[in-house]
TORDREN-438241 format. One record per residue: residue number from 1; x, y, z of N, C-alpha, C in turn. Coordinates in steps of 0.1 Angstrom, whole numbers. Layout:
<nodes>
+-----+-------+-------+-------+-------+-------+-------+-------+-------+-------+
| pos |  n.xx |  n.yy |  n.zz | ca.xx | ca.yy | ca.zz |  c.xx |  c.yy |  c.zz |
+-----+-------+-------+-------+-------+-------+-------+-------+-------+-------+
| NUM |     X |     Y |     Z |     X |     Y |     Z |     X |     Y |     Z |
...
+-----+-------+-------+-------+-------+-------+-------+-------+-------+-------+
</nodes>
This chain:
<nodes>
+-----+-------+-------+-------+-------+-------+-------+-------+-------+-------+
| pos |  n.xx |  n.yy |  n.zz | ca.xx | ca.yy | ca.zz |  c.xx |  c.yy |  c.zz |
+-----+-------+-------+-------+-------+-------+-------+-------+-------+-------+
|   1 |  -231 |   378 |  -654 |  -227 |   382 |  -641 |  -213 |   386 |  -641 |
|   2 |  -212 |   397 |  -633 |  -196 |   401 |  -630 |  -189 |   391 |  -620 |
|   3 |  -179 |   392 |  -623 |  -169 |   394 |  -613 |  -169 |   391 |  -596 |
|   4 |  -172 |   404 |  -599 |  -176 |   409 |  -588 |  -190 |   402 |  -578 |
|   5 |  -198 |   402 |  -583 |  -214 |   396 |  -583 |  -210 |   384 |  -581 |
|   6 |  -202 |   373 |  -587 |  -197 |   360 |  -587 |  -193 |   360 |  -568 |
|   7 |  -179 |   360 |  -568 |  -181 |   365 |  -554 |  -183 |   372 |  -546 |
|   8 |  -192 |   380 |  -545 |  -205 |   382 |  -537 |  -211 |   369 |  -529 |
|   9 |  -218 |   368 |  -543 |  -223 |   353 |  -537 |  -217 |   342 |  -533 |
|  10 |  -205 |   342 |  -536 |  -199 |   331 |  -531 |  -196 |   333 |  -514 |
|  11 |  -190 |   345 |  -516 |  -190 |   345 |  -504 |  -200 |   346 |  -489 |
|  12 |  -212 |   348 |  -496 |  -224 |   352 |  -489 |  -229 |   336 |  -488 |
|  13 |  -222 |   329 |  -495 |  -231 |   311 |  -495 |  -216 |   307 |  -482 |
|  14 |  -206 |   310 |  -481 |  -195 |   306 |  -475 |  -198 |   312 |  -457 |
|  15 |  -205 |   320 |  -462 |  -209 |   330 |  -445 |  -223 |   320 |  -438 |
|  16 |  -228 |   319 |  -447 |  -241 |   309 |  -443 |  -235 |   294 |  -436 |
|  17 |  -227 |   288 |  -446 |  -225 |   276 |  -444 |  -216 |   276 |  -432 |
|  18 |  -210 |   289 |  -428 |  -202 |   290 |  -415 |  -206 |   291 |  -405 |
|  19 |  -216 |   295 |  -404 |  -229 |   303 |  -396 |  -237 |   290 |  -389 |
|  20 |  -243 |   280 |  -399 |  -248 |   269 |  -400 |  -237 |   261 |  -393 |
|  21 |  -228 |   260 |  -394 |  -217 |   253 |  -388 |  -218 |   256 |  -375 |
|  22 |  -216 |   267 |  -367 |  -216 |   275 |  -357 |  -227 |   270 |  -353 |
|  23 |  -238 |   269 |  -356 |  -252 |   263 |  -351 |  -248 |   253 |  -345 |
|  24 |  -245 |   246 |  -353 |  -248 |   227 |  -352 |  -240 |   225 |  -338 |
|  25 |  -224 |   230 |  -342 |  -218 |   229 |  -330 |  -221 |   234 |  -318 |
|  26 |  -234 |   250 |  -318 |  -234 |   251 |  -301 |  -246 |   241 |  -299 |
|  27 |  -253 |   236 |  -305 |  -263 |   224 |  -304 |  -258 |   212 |  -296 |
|  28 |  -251 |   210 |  -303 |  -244 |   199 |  -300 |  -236 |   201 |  -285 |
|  29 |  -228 |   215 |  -281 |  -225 |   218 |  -271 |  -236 |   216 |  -261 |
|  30 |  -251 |   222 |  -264 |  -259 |   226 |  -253 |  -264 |   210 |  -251 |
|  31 |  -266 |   199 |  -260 |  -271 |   184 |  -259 |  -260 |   176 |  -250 |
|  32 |  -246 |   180 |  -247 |  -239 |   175 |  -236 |  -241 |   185 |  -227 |
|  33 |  -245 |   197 |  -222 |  -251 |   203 |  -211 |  -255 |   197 |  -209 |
|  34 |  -271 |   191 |  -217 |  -280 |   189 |  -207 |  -281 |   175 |  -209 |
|  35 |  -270 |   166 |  -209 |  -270 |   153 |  -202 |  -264 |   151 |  -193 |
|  36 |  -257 |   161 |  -182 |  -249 |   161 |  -178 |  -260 |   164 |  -164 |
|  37 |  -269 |   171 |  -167 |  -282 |   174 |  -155 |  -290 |   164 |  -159 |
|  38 |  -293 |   157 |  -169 |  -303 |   146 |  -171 |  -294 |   130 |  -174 |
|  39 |  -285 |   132 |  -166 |  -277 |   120 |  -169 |  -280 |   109 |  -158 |
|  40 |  -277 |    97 |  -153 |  -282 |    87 |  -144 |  -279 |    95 |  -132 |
|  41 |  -285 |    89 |  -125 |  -285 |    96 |  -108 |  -272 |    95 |  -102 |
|  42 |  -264 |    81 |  -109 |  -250 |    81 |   -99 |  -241 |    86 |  -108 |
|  43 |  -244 |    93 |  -116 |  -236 |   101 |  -125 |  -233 |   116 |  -119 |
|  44 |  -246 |   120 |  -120 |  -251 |   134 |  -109 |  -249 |   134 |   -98 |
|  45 |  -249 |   123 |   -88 |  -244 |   126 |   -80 |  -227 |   127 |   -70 |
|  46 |  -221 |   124 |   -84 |  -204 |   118 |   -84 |  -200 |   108 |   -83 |
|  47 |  -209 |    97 |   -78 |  -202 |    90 |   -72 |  -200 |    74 |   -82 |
|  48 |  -206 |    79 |   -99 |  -201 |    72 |  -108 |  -212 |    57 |  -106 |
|  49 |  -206 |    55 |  -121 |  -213 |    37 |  -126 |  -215 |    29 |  -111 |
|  50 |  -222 |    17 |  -109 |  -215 |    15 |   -97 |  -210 |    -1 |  -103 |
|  51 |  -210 |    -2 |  -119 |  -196 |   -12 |  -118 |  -185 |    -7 |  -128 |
|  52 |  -188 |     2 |  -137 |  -182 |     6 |  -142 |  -173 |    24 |  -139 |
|  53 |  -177 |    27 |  -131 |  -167 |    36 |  -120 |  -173 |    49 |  -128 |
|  54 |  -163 |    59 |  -126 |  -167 |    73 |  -127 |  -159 |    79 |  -144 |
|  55 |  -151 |    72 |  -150 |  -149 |    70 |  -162 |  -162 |    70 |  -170 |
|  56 |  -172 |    59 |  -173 |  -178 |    58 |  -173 |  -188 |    65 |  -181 |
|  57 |  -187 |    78 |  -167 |  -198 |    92 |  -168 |  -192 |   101 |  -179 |
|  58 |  -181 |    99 |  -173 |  -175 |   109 |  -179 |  -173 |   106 |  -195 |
|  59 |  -168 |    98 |  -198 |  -173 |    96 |  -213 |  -179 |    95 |  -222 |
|  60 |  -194 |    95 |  -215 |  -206 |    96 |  -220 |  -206 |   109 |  -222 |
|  61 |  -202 |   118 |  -216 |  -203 |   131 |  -214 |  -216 |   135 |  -202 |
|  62 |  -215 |   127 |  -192 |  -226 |   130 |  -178 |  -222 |   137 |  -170 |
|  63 |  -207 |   138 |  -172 |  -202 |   147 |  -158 |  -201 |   139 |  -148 |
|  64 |  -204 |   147 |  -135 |  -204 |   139 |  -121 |  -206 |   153 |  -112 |
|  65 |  -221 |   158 |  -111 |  -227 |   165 |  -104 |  -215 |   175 |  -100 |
|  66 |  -214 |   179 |   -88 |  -208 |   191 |   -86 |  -199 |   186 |   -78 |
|  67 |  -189 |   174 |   -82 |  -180 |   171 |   -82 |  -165 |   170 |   -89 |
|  68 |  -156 |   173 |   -85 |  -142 |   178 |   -92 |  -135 |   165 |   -91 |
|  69 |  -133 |   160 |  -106 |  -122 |   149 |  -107 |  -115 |   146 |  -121 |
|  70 |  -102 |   146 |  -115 |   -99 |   149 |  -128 |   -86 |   133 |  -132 |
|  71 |   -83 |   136 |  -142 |   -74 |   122 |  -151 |   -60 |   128 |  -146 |
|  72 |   -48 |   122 |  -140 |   -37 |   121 |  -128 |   -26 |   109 |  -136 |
|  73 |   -14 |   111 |  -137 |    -9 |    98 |  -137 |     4 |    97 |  -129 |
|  74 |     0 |    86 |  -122 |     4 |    85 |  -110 |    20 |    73 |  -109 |
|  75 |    22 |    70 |  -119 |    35 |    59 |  -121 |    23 |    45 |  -128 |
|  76 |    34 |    37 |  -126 |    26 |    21 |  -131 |    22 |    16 |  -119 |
|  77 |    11 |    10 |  -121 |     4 |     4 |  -110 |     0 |   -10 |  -118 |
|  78 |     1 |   -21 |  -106 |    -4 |   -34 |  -116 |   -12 |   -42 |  -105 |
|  79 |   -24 |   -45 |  -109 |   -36 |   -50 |  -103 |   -35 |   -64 |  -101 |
|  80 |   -27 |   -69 |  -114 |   -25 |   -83 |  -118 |   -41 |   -86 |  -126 |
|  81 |   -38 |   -96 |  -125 |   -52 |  -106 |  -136 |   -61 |  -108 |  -128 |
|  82 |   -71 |  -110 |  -130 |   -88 |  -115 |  -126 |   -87 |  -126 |  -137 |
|  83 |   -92 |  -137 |  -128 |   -85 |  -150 |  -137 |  -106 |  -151 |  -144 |
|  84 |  -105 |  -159 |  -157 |  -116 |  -156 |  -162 |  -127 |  -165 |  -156 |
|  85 |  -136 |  -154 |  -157 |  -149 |  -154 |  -148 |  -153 |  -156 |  -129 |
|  86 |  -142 |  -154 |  -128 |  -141 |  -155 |  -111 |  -143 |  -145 |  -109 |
|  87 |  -156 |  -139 |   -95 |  -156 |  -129 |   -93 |  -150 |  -123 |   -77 |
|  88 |  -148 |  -111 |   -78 |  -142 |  -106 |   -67 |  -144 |  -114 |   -55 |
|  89 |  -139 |  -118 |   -46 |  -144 |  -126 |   -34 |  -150 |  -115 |   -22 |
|  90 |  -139 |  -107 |   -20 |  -139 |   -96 |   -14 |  -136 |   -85 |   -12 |
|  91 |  -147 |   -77 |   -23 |  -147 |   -60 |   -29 |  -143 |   -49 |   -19 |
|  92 |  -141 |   -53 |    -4 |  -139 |   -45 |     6 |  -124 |   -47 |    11 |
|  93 |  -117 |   -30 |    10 |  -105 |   -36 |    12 |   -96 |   -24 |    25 |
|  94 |   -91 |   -28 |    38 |   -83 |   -23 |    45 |   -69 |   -14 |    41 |
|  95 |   -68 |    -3 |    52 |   -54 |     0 |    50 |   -39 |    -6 |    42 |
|  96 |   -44 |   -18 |    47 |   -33 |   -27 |    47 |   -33 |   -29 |    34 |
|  97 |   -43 |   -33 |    28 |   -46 |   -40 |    14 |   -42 |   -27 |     3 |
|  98 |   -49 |   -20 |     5 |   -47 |    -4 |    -3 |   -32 |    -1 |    -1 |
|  99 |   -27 |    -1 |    11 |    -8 |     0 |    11 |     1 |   -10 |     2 |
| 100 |    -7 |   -24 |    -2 |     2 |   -37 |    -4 |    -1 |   -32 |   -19 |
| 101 |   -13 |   -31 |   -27 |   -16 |   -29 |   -39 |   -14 |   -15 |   -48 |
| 102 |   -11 |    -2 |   -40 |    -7 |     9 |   -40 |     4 |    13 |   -34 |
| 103 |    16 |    14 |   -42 |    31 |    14 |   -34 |    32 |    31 |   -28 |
| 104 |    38 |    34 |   -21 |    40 |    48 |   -10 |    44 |    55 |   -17 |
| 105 |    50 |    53 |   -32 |    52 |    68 |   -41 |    41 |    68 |   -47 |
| 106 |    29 |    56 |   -52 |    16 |    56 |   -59 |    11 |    66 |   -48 |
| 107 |     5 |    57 |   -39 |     0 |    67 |   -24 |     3 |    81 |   -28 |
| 108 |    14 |    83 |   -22 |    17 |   100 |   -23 |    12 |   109 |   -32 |
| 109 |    19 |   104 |   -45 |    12 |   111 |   -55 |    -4 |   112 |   -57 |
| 110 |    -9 |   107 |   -56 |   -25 |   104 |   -54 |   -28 |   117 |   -45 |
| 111 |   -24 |   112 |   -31 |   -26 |   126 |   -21 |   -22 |   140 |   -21 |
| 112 |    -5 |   139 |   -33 |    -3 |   152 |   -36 |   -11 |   158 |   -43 |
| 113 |   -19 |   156 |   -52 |   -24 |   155 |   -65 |   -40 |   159 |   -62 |
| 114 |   -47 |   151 |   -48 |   -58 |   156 |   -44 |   -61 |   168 |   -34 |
| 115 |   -51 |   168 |   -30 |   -49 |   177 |   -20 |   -58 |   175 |    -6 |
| 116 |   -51 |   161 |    -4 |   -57 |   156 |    10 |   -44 |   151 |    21 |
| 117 |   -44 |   153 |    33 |   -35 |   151 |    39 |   -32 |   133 |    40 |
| 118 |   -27 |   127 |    40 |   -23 |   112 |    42 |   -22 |   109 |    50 |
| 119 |   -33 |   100 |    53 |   -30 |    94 |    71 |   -36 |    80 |    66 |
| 120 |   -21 |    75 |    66 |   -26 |    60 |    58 |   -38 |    46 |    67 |
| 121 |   -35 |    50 |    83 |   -46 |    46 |    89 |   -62 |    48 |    86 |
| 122 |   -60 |    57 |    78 |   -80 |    57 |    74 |   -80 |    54 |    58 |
| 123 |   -70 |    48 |    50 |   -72 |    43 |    40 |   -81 |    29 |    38 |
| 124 |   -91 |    31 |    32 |   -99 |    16 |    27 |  -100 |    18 |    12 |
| 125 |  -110 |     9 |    10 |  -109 |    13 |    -7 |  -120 |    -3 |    -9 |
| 126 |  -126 |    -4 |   -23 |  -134 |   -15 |   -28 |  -133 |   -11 |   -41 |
| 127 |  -134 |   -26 |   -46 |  -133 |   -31 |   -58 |  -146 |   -30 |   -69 |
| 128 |  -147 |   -26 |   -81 |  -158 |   -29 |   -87 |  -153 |   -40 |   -97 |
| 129 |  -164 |   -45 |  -107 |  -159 |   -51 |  -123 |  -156 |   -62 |  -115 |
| 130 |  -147 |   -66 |  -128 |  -143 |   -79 |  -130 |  -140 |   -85 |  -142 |
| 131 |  -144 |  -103 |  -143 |  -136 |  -107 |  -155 |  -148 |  -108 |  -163 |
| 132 |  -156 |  -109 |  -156 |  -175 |  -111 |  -159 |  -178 |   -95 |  -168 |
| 133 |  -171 |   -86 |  -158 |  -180 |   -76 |  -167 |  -167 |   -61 |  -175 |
| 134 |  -154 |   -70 |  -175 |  -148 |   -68 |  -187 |  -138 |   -53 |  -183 |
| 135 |  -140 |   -51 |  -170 |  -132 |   -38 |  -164 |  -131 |   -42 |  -147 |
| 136 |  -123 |   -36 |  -140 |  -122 |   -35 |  -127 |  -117 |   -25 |  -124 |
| 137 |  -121 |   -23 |  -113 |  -120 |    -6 |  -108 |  -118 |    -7 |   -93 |
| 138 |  -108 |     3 |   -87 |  -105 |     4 |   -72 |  -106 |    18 |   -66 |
| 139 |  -116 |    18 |   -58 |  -118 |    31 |   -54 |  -112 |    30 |   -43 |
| 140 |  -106 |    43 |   -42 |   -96 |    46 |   -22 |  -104 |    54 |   -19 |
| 141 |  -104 |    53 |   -11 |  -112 |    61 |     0 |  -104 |    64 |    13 |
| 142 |  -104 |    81 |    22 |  -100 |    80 |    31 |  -107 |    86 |    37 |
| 143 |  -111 |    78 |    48 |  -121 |    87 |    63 |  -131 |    84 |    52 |
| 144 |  -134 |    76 |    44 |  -149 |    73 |    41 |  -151 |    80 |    30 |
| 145 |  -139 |    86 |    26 |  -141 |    97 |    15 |  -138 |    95 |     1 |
| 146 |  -141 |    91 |    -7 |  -133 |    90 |   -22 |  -125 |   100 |   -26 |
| 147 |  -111 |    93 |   -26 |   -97 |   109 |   -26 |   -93 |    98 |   -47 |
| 148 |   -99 |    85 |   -51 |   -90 |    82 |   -59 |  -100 |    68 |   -67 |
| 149 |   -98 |    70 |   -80 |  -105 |    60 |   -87 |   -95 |    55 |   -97 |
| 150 |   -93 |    38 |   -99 |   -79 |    36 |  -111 |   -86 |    22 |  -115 |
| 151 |   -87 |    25 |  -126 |   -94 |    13 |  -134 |   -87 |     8 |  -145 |
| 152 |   -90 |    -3 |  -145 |   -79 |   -10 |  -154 |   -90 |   -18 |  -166 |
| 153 |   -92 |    -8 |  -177 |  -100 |   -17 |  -186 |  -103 |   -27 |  -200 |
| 154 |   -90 |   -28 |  -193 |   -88 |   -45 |  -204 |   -84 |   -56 |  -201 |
| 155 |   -89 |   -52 |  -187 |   -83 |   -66 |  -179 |   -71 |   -69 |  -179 |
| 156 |   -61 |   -66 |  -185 |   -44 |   -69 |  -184 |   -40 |   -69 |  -170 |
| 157 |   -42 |   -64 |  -160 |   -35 |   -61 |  -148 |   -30 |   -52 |  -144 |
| 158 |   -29 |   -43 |  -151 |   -22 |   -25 |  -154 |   -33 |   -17 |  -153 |
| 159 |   -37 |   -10 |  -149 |   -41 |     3 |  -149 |   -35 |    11 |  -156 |
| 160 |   -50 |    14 |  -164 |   -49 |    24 |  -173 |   -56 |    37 |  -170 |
| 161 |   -66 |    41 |  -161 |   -72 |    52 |  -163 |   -73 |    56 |  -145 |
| 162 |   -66 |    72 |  -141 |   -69 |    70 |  -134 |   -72 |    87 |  -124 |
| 163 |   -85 |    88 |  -118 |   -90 |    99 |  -118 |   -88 |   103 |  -102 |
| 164 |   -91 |   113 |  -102 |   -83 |   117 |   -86 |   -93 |   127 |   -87 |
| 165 |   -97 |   132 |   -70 |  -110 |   139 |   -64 |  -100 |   150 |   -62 |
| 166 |  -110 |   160 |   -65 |  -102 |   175 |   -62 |   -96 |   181 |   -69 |
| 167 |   -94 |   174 |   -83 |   -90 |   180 |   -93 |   -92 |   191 |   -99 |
+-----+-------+-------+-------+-------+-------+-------+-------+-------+-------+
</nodes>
């Protein structure tokens, strides 16, 4: 064999195996499509895990229906500890509570970020997780609305991950 003939084929086996390559990967592209339409119902519908939050989804690669939220970081926030195995008393939380646990540059930023106007009177928000199930998560809500998700999952008391509506 020539030369020539030699790479030929080499390179005709190097086109293949790139080709094949190119496969695998839009495969693999199109199998996170379509878990993203065949993913759990509260995945598809946005509104995320309902103890493990909208992280979650998104990691799995399920998306969150035809909802926009994106990863934001908003300063340090500290939730404090969930002492072990006590659970939430009371997952439902007021203005008040969401202002004392979320300081007014957290706040703002959050709202700059979502592009919702701040009217800290319709701020609520509830708790998911815990020490039981190894994350805790606080959703804000304003006017009933989810503007903010910050979950803290190692239990330390810090927030680590934290997703904003409107992104």
């Amino acid at each position: 064999m020539s030369a020539r003939t030699i790479l030929t084929i080499l390179a005709t086996s190097l086109l293949i195996v790139g080709l094949a390559s190119l496969d695998a990967d839009a495969a693999q592209r199109g199998k996170a499509r379509g878990k993203t339409k065949n993913g759990p119902s509260f995945c598809r519908s946005g509104a995320g895990h309902p103890v493990y939050g909208r992280q979650w989804c998104l990691e799995r690669g399920h998306g969150l229906g035809e909802s926009t939220w994106g990863h934001a970081h908003v300063g340090r926030v500290v939730f404090g500890r969930v002492p072990e195995g006590q659970k939430i008393e009371s997952p439902r939380l007021g203005a008040r509570e969401i202002a004392e646990i979320l300081t007014g540059v957290v706040l703002d930023e959050i709202f700059d970020k979502s592009h919702h106007d701040l009217d800290r009177a319709q701020l609520s928000g509830s708790w998911r997780g815990g020490s039981n199930e190894g994350i805790l998560v606080l959703e804000v809500l304003m006017g009933g609305v989810p503007v903010a998700e910050l979950t803290d999952t190692d239990l330390d008391g810090e927030v680590d991950v934290v997703l904003i509506a409107g992104q």
